[in-house]
C-alpha positions as CSV (number, residue, x, y, z in Angstrom):
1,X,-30.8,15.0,7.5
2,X,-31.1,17.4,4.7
3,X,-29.8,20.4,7.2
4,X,-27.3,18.2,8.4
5,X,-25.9,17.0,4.8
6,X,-26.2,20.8,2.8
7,X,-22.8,21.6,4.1
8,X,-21.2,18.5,3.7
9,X,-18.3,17.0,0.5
10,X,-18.5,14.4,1.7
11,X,-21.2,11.5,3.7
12,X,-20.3,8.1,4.8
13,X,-23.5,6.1,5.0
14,X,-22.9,3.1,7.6
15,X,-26.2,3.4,9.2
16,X,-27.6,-0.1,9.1
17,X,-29.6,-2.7,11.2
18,X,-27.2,-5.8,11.2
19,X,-26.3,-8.4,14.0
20,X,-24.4,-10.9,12.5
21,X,-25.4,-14.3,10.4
22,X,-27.7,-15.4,13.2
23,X,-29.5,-12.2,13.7
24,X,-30.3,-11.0,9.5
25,X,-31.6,-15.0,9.6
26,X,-34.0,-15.1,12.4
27,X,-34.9,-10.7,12.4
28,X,-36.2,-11.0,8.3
29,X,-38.6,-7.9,9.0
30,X,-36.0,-6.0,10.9
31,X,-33.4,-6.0,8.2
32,X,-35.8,-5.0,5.7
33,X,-36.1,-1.4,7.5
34,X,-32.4,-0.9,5.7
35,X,-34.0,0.0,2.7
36,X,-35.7,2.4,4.3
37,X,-32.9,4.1,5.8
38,X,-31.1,4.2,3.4
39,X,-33.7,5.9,0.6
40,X,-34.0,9.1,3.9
41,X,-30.0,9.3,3.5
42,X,-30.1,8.8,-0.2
43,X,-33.1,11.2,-0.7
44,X,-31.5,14.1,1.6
45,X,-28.1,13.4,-0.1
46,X,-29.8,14.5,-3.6
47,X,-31.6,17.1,-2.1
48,X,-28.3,18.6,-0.4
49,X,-27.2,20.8,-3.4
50,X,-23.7,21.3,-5.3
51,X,-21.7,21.0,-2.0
52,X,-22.0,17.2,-1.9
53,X,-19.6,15.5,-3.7
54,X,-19.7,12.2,-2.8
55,X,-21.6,9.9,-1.0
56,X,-20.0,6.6,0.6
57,X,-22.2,3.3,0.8
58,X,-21.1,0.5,2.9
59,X,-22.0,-2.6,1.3
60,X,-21.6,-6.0,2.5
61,X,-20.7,-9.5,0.6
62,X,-24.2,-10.8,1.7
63,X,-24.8,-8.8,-2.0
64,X,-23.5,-12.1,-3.5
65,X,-25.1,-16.2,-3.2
66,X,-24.2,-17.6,-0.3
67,X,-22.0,-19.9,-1.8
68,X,-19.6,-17.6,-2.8
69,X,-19.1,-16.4,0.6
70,X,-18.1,-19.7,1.8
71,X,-15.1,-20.1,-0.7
72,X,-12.4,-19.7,2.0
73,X,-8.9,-19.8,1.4
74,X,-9.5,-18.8,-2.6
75,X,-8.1,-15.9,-4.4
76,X,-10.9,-15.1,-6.1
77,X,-12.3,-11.3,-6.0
78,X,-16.1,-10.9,-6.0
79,X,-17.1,-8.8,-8.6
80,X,-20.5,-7.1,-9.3
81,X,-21.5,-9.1,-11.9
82,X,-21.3,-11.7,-9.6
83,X,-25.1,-11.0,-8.2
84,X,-27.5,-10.4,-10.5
85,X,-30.9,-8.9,-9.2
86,X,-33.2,-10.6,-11.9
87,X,-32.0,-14.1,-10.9
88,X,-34.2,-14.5,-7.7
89,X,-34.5,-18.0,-7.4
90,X,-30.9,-19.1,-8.7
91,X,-27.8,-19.5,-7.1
92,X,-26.6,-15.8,-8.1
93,X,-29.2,-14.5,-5.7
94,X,-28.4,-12.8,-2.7
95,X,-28.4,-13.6,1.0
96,X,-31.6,-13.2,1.9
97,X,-33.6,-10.0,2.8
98,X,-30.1,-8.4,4.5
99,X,-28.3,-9.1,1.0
100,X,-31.4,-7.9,-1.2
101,X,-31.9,-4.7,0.9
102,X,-28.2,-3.7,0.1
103,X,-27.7,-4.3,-3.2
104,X,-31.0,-2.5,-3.8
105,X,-29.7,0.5,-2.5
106,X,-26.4,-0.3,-4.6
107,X,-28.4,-0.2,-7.4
């Protein structure tokens, strides 16, 4: 990946194991190889040099408690203070090992 990204501006990360709600519920271990991914993307992105200017994460709302994914038909905008990573038990936590994997790599 580091040959790939030395000549790049610019690297939109998408690369994730995801299948939908039913899927990141029942595939806990599966999921978990995210973090794993993206620390090799993350890791050759540093290592790329000056011509990388920016790297794009795609994130996902599982980042926040469950219940404030299922407030449909609200205005309200999510915001990133909205899941905090040293509430693991309460209801700021996120979605299960899916949610915790990405907003690791957020962090």
């Amino acid at each position: 990946m580091r040959e790939i990204f030395s000549d790049q501006n610019i690297v939109f990360h998408l690369a994730a194991v995801h299948g939908g709600r039913g899927y990141i519920q029942t595939h806990h271990v599966d999921v978990c190889s995210n973090l794993s991914i993206d620390e090799h993307v993350f890791e050759a992105a540093a290592d790329s040099g000056d011509s990388m200017e920016n790297l794009v994460f795609a994130s996902t709302a599982c980042v926040y408690a469950p219940d404030m994914q299922n407030k449909i038909g609200t205005n309200y905008q999510l915001k990133e203070n909205d899941s905090d990573p040293r509430l693991l038990e309460s209801y700021m936590s996120a979605d299960i090992e899916y949610g915790w994997g990405k907003l690791m790599s957020e962090m």
